[in-house]
C-alpha positions in Angstrom: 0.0 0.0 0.0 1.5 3.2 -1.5 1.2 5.3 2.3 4.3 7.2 1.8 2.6 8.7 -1.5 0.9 12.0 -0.8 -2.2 10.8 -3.5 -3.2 8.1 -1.5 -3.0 10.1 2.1 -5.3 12.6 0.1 -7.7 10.2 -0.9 -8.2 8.7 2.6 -8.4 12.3 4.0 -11.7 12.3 1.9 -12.8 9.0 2.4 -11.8 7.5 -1.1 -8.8 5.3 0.5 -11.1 1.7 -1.4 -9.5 3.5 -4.4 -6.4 1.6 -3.7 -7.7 -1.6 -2.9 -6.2 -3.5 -5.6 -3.2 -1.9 -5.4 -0.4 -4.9 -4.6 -2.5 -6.8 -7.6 -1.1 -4.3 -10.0 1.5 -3.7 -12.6 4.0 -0.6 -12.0 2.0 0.6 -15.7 -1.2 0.2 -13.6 -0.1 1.4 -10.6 0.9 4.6 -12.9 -2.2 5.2 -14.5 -4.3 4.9 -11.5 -2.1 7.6 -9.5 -2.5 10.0 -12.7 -6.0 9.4 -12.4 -6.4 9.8 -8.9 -4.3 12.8 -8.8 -6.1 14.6 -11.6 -9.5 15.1 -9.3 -9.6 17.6 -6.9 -10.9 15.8 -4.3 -11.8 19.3 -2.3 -14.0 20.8 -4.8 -15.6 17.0 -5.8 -16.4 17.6 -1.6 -18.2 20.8 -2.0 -19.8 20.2 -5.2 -21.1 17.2 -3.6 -22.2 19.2 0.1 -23.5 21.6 -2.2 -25.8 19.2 -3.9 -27.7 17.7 -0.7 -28.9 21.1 -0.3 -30.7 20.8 -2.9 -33.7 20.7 -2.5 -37.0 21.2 -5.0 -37.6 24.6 -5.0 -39.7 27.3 -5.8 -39.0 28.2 -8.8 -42.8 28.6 -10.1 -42.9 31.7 -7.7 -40.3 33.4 -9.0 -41.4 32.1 -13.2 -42.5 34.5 -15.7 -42.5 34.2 -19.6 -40.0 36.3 -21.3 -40.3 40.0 -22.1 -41.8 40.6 -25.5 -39.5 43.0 -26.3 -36.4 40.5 -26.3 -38.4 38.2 -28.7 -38.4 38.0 -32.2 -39.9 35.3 -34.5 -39.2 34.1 -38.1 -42.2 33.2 -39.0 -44.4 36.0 -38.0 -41.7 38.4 -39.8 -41.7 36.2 -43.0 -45.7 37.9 -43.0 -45.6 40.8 -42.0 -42.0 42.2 -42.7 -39.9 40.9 -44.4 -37.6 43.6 -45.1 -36.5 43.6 -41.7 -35.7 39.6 -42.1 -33.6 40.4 -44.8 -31.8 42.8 -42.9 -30.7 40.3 -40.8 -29.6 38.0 -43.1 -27.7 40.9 -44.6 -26.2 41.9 -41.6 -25.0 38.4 -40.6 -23.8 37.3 -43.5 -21.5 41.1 -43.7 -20.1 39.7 -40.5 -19.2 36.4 -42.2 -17.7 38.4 -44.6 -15.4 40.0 -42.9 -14.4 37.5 -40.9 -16.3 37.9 -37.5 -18.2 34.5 -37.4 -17.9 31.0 -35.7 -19.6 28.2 -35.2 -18.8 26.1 -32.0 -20.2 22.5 -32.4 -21.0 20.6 -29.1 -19.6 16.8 -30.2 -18.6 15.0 -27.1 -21.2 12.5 -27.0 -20.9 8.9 -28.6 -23.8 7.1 -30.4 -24.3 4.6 -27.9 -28.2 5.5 -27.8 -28.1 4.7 -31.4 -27.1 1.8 -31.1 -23.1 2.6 -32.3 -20.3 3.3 -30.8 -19.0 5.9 -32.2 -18.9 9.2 -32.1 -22.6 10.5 -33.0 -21.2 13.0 -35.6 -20.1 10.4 -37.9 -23.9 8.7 -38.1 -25.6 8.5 -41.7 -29.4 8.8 -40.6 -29.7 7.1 -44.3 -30.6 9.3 -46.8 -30.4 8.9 -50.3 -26.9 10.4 -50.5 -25.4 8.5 -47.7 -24.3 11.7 -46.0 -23.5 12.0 -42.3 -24.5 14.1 -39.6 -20.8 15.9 -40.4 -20.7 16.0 -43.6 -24.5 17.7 -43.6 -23.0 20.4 -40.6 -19.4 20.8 -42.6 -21.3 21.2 -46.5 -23.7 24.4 -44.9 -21.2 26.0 -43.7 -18.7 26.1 -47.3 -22.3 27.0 -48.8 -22.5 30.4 -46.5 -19.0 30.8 -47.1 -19.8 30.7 -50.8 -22.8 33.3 -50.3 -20.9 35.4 -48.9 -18.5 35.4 -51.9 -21.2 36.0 -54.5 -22.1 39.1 -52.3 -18.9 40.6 -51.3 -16.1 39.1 -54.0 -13.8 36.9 -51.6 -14.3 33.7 -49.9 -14.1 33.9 -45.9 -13.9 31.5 -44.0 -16.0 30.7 -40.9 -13.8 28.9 -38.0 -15.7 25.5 -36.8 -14.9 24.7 -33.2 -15.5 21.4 -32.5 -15.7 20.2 -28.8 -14.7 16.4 -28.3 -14.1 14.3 -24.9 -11.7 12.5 -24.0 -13.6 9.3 -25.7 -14.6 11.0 -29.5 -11.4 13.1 -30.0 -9.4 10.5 -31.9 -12.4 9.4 -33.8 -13.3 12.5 -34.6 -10.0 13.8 -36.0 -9.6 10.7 -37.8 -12.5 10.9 -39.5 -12.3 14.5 -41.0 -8.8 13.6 -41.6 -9.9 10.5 -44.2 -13.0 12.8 -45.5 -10.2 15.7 -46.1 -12.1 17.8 -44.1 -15.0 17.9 -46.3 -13.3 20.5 -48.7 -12.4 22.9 -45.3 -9.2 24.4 -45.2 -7.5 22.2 -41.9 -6.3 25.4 -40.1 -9.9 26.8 -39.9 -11.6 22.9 -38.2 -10.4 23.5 -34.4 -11.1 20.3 -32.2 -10.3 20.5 -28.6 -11.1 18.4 -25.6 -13.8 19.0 -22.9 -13.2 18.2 -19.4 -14.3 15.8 -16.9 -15.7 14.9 -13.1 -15.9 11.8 -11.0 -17.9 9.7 -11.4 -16.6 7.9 -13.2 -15.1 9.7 -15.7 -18.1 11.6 -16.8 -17.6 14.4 -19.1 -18.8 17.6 -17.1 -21.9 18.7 -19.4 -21.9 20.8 -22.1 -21.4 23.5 -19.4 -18.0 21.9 -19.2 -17.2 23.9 -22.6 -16.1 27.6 -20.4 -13.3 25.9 -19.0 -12.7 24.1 -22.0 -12.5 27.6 -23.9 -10.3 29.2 -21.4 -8.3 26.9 -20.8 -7.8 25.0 -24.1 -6.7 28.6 -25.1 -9.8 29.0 -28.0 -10.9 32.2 -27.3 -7.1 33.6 -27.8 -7.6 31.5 -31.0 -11.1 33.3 -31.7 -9.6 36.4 -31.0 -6.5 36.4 -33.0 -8.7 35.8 -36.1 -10.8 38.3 -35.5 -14.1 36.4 -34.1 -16.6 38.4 -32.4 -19.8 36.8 -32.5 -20.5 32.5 -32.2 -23.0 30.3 -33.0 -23.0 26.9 -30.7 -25.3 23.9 -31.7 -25.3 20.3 -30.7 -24.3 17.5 -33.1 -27.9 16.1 -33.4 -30.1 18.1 -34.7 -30.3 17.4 -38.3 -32.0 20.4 -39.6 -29.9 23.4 -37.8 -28.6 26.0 -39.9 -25.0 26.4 -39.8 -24.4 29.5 -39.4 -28.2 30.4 -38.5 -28.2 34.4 -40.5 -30.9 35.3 -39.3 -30.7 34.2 -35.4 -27.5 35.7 -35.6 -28.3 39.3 -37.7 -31.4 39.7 -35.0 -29.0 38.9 -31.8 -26.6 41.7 -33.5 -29.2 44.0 -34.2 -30.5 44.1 -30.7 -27.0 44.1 -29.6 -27.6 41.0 -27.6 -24.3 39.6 -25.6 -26.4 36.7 -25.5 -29.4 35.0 -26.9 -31.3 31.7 -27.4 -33.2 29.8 -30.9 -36.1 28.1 -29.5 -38.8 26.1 -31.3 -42.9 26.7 -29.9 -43.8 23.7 -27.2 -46.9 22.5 -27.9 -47.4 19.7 -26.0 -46.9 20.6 -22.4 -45.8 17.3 -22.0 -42.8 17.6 -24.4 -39.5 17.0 -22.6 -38.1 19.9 -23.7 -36.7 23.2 -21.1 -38.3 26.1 -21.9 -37.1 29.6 -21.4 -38.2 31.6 -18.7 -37.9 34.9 -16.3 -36.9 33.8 -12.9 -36.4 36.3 -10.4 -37.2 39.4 -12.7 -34.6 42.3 -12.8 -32.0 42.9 -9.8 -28.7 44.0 -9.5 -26.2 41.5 -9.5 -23.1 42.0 -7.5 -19.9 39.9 -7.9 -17.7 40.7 -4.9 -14.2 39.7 -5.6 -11.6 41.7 -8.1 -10.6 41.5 -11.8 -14.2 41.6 -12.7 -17.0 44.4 -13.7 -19.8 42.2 -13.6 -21.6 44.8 -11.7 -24.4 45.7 -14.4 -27.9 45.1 -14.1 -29.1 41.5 -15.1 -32.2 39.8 -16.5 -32.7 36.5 -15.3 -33.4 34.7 -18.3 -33.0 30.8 -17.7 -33.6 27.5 -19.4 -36.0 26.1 -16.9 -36.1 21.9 -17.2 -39.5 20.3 -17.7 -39.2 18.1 -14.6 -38.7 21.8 -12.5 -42.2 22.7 -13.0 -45.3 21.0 -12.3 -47.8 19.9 -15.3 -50.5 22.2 -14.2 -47.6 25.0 -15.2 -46.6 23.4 -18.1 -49.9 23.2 -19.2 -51.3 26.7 -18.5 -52.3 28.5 -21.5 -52.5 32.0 -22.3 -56.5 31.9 -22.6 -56.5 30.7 -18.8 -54.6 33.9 -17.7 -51.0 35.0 -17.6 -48.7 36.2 -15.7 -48.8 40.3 -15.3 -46.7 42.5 -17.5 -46.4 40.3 -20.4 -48.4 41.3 -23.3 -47.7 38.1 -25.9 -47.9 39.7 -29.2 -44.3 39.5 -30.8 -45.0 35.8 -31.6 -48.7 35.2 -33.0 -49.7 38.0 -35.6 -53.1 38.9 -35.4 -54.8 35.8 -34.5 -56.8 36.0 -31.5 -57.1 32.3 -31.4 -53.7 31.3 -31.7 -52.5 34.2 -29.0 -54.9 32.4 -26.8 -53.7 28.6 -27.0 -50.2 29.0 -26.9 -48.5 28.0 -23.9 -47.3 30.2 -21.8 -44.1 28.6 -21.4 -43.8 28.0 -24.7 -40.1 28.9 -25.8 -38.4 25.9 -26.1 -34.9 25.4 -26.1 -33.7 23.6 -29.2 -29.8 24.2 -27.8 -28.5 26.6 -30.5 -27.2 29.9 -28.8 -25.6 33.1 -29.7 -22.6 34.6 -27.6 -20.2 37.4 -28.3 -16.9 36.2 -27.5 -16.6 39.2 -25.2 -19.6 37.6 -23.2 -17.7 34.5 -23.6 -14.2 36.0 -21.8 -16.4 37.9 -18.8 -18.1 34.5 -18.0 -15.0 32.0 -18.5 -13.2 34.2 -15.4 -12.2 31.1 -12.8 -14.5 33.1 -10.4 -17.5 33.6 -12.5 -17.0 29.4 -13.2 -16.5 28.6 -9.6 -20.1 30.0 -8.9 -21.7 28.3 -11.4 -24.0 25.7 -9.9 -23.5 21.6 -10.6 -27.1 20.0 -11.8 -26.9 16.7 -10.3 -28.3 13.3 -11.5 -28.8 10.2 -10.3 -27.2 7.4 -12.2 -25.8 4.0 -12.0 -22.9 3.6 -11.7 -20.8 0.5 -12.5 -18.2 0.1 -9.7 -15.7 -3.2 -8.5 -17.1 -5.0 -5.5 -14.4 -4.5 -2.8 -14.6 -8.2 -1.6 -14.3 -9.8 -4.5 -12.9 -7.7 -7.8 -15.9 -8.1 -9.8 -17.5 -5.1 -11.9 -20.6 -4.5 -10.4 -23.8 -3.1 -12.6 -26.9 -1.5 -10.3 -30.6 -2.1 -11.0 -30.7 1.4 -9.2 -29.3 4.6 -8.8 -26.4 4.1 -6.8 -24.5 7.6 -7.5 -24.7 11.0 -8.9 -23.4 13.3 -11.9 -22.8 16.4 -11.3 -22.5 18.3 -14.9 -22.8 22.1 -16.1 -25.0 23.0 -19.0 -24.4 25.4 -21.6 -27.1 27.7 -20.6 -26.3 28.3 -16.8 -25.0 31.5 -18.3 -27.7 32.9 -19.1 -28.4 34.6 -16.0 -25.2 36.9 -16.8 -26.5 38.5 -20.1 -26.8 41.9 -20.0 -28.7 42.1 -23.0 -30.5 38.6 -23.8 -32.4 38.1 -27.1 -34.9 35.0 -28.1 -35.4 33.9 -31.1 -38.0 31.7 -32.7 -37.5 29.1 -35.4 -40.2 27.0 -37.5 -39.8 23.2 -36.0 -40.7 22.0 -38.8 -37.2 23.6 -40.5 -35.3 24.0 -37.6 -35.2 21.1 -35.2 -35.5 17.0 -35.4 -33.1 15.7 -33.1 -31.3 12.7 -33.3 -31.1 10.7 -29.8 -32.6 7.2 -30.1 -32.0 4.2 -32.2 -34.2 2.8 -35.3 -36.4 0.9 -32.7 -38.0 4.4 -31.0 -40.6 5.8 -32.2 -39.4 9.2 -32.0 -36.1 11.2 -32.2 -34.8 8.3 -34.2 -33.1 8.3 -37.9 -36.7 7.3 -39.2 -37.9 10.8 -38.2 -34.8 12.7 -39.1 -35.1 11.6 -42.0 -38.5 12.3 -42.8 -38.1 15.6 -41.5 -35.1 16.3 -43.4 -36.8 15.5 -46.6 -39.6 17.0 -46.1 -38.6 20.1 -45.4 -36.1 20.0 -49.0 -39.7 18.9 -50.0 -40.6 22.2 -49.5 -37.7 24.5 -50.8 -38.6 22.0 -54.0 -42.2 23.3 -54.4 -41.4 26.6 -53.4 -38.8 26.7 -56.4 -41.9 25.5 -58.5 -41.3 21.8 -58.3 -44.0 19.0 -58.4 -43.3 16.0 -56.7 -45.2 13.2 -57.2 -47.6 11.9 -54.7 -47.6 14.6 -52.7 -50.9 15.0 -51.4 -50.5 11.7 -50.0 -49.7 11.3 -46.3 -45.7 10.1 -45.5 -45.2 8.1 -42.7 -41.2 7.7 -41.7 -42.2 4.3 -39.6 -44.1 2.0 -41.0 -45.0 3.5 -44.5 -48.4 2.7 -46.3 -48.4 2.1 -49.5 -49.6 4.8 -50.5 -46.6 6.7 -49.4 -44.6 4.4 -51.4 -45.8 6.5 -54.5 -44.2 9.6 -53.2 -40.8 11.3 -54.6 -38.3 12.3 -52.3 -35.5 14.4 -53.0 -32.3 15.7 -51.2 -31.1 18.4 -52.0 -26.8 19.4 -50.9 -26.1 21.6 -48.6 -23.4 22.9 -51.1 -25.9 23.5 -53.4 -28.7 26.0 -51.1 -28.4 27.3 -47.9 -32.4 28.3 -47.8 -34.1 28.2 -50.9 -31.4 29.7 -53.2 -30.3 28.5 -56.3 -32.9 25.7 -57.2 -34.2 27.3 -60.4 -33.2 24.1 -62.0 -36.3 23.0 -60.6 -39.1 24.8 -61.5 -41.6 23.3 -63.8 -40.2 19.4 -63.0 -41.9 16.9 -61.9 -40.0 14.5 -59.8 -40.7 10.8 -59.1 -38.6 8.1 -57.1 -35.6 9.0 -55.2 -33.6 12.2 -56.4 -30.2 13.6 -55.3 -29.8 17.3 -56.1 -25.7 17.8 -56.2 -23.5 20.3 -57.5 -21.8 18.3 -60.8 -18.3 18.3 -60.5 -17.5 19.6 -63.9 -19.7 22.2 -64.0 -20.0 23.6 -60.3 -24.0 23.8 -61.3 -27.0 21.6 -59.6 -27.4 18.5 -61.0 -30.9 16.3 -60.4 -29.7 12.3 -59.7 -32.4 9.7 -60.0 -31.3 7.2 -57.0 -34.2 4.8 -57.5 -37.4 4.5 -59.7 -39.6 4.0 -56.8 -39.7 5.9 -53.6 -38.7 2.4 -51.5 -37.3 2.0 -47.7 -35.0 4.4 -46.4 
């Protein structure tokens, strides 16, 4: 037993001295890798993290709830009727700032596919479409395309840095993988893959909220600021149909010189697993009291508030049952009475695409602004050795806890905080379950994702055939198996752009629209005669 070693006397000091059990059973290679291991936690703030937790408790959080301000608000939809104009100003701003350099994406990519039933890293799943494209190569082809719209405006091709955060379990697959693709026509220098961190236990990556330390200390916003980066877009792997980078989330989060802002879809269903956004606490002013840091400004409290933090009567309360006071609900519904009425009232729902400026991103990253950032804690199982006999262990139950940070406990920080609503329907289809579930699956990612090139298709003045007749992505009718599909590359529109090759043509079977490699113009590909399985 190693009690001369200053690691093992620190471990008993917290009561984690069973972590050396096994020690005279191992190699001097093992015996090295569990002392880096053991030394790497900090077995002092793991104690407080974990005090801090049992204090816990369910609180009152639908006291202090209200829907966001209208004035922060702003919906695509709603301005696609009634001003349009000002939608293109967005897009016009936004894609300026590509132009001249001041735009990132930041991808969130640590998870593996193991809910899909692979293991590997999600990014590199093919939710099979006609093209056999991946969830990377659908992510990496939008972004050349903006890249490319931006040269057609301004006369030189930018380029848009892509910050990819990995763990400690995707990094090497990841890499490996743009490596063989050749970065999907990206310049290398501009693809930036660094590592998030970790907590006990055991070896769980510390949430998506993990990414501040990660930018700090993995030394990307230096990166982001020696090129010139001011404003970034983050997004999670899985969502098939985000826009990379959104224009028009971005041009509105510029325009109201938000620091900070969210995309959200409508909820619906009140019984949609899905955070919404919320008020909590209304205005105050928020004190930091230690040095090196202005945060002294006046704050909104704009958080994402979980589904399981409110009761269903809440989730369910509807704006024609009475509303909160002071919020007057007319940024997102037009003119329609009935509509204004039946929404939810907590009805902004976080889809997991944000806006930051990377000035935002330096105040919060501050080691003291981190260290007050709360730990959400879970209860898992966890797999663990029994003591007596060396044998791995797997619970029924919830034997342990997770403590992880999530993207949005930052929110609260934004000076200025802007929300910005997105059409589901074009916007958001995640990816999280295997071809077995009934929903989030690659059945209905796929359907999604076709559908909605479906629609830039007829909007161009396309016909597909069959389409008056209802598509089901699981368990099709046959009916449905009458029905064109196409796909259309992302290299070939960003939104609509560039499909005039389509108008007046009537499309049956399976089509791939690509840009031909001769010509550098959209090509249609008939993939199969009939519409099939896919």
């Amino acid at each position: 037993m190693p009690t001369e070693l200053s690691t093992y006397a620190s471990a008993v000091a917290f009561g984690q001295g069973h972590l050396f059990t096994f020690w005279d059973l191992l190699t001097a290679v093992e015996r090295g890798s569990l002392l880096s291991d053991v030394e790497s936690i900090d077995f002092d703030k793991i104690a407080q993290i974990f005090e801090g937790s049992q204090k816990q408790t369910k609180n009152n959080i639908e006291e202090r709830l209200l829907p966001p301000e209208d004035d922060i608000c702003g919906c695509q939809c709603e301005l696609r009727k009634s001003n349009p104009a000002l939608l293109e100003r967005y897009y016009q701003t936004a894609l300026s700032a590509v132009h001249e350099g001041k735009v990132a994406v930041l991808l969130l990519a640590g998870g593996q596919g193991t809910r899909l039933g692979v293991n590997y890293p999600k990014g590199l799943y093919k939710p099979g479409l006609p093209s056999g494209r991946s969830l990377y190569q659908i992510q990496a082809e939008q972004i050349r395309r903006v890249t490319q719209l931006a040269a057609q405006r301004f006369g030189s091709l930018p380029s848009i840095p892509w910050y990819i955060m990995t763990s400690e379990h995707t990094q090497d697959t990841t890499i490996a993988y743009f490596q063989s693709h050749n970065y999907f026509g990206h310049d290398p220098k501009d693809i930036i893959f660094f590592e998030q961190f970790n907590l006990p236990a055991l070896d769980f990556d510390d949430g998506n909220g993990g990414l501040y330390k990660a930018l700090r200390e993995r030394h990307i916003l230096g990166d982001m600021k020696s090129r010139g980066v001011m404003y970034i877009q983050t997004y999670c792997v899985d969502n098939i149909l985000v826009k990379l980078p959104d224009l028009h989330f971005i041009g509105f989060c510029m325009d109201r010189s938000a620091e900070c802002g969210a995309q959200v879809v409508q909820k619906v269903n009140p019984e949609e697993p899905i955070g919404v956004l919320g008020m909590v606490n209304g205005r105050y002013q928020h004190t930091v009291g230690f040095s090196n840091c202005d945060l002294c400004n006046l704050i909104s409290l704009y958080e994402v508030v979980e589904y399981s933090e409110i009761s269903p009567e809440t989730a369910a309360l509807r704006r024609s049952n009475g509303v909160p006071d002071q919020i007057s609900y007319s940024q997102s519904d037009g003119n329609d009475p009935a509509s204004c009425n039946e929404r939810l009232v907590y009805s902004h729902g976080n889809i997991c695409v944000h806006f930051f400026t990377r000035q935002f991103l330096e105040r919060v990253t501050h080691p003291d602004i981190l260290n007050l950032m709360k730990h959400h804690v879970a209860r898992k199982r966890v797999a663990h050795l029994d003591l007596a006999t060396g044998q791995q262990v797997t619970p029924s139950e919830p034997n342990g806890v997770k403590f992880e940070k999530f993207i949005f406990d930052v929110f609260p920080l934004a000076e200025r905080f802007a929300i910005w609503e997105v059409p589901r329907k074009e916007r958001f289809s995640p990816l999280k379950n295997g071809p077995d579930a009934k929903m989030d699956c690659p059945q209905t990612s796929r359907a999604d994702y076709l559908s909605y090139h479906a629609m830039l298709a007829r909007s161009a003045g396309a016909k597909l055939a069959g389409e008056n007749s209802t598509f089901h992505s699981v368990g099709e009718t046959n009916e449905a198996e009458t029905r064109a599909l196409l796909e259309i590359s992302p290299l070939v529109t960003y939104e609509g752009e560039n499909l005039d090759c389509l108008a007046g043509v009537e499309l049956h079977g399976v089509n791939v629209l690509e840009l031909d490699d001769q010509t550098g113009k959209p090509s249609l590909r008939l993939v199969d005669q009939k519409r099939g399985e896919l």
